[in-house]
C-alpha positions, 0 to 999 in steps of 0.5 A: 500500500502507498503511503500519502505523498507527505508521509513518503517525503518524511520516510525519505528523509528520516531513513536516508536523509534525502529531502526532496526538493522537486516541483511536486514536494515544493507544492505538497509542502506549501500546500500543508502550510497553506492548511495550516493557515486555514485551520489556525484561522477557523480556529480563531474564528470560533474564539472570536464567536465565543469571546464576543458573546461573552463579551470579552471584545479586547480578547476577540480583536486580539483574535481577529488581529491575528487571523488579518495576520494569516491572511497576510501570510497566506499565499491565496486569500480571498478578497472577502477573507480580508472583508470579514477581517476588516468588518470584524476588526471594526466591531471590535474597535467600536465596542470597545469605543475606539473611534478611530480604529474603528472608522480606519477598519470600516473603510478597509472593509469598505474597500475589500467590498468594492474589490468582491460586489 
């Protein structure tokens, strides 16, 4: 039976110390980064639910700092990703009471809207 692609490129290098640096392992590997990206930022998406309903709104923008940051580093990451961000962030901000924050982050999320409606 085979073993999945990324678990051949891991016996590859533990047994024979060969890292393979082909087209196909290059794209398998940011293909793993690119999931774990998407799974952290789910994951904060949940957090961010949950702290908002409580109510603890420092603790989801610091959530939502964080998923801006995985859009940033993500290779592909829709335009509406980068809106909910934005929107998000300016929640945050407004409960919060920071005027100003909160109108720079409506107008990002005013201008990722324009790029995807």
């Amino acid at each position: 039976m085979m073993l999945p692609a990324i678990e051949r490129k891991d016996e590859l290098q533990r047994q024979w110390g060969f890292e393979c640096a082909c087209e196909a392992c290059r794209g398998l590997e940011a293909g793993v980064q690119e999931y774990d990206l998407w799974t952290r930022y789910q994951k904060l998406d949940k957090l961010i639910s949950r702290h908002a309903r409580k109510k603890k709104f420092a603790e989801a923008l610091t959530c939502v700092e964080l998923q801006l940051e995985i859009c940033k580093e993500a290779r592909f990451c829709p335009a509406v990703t980068f809106e909910r961000c934005f929107f998000d962030l300016f929640q945050m901000h407004h409960a919060l009471g920071h005027v100003d924050e909160a109108s720079l982050s409506a107008t990002k999320a005013a201008e990722f809207a324009a790029l995807v409606w």
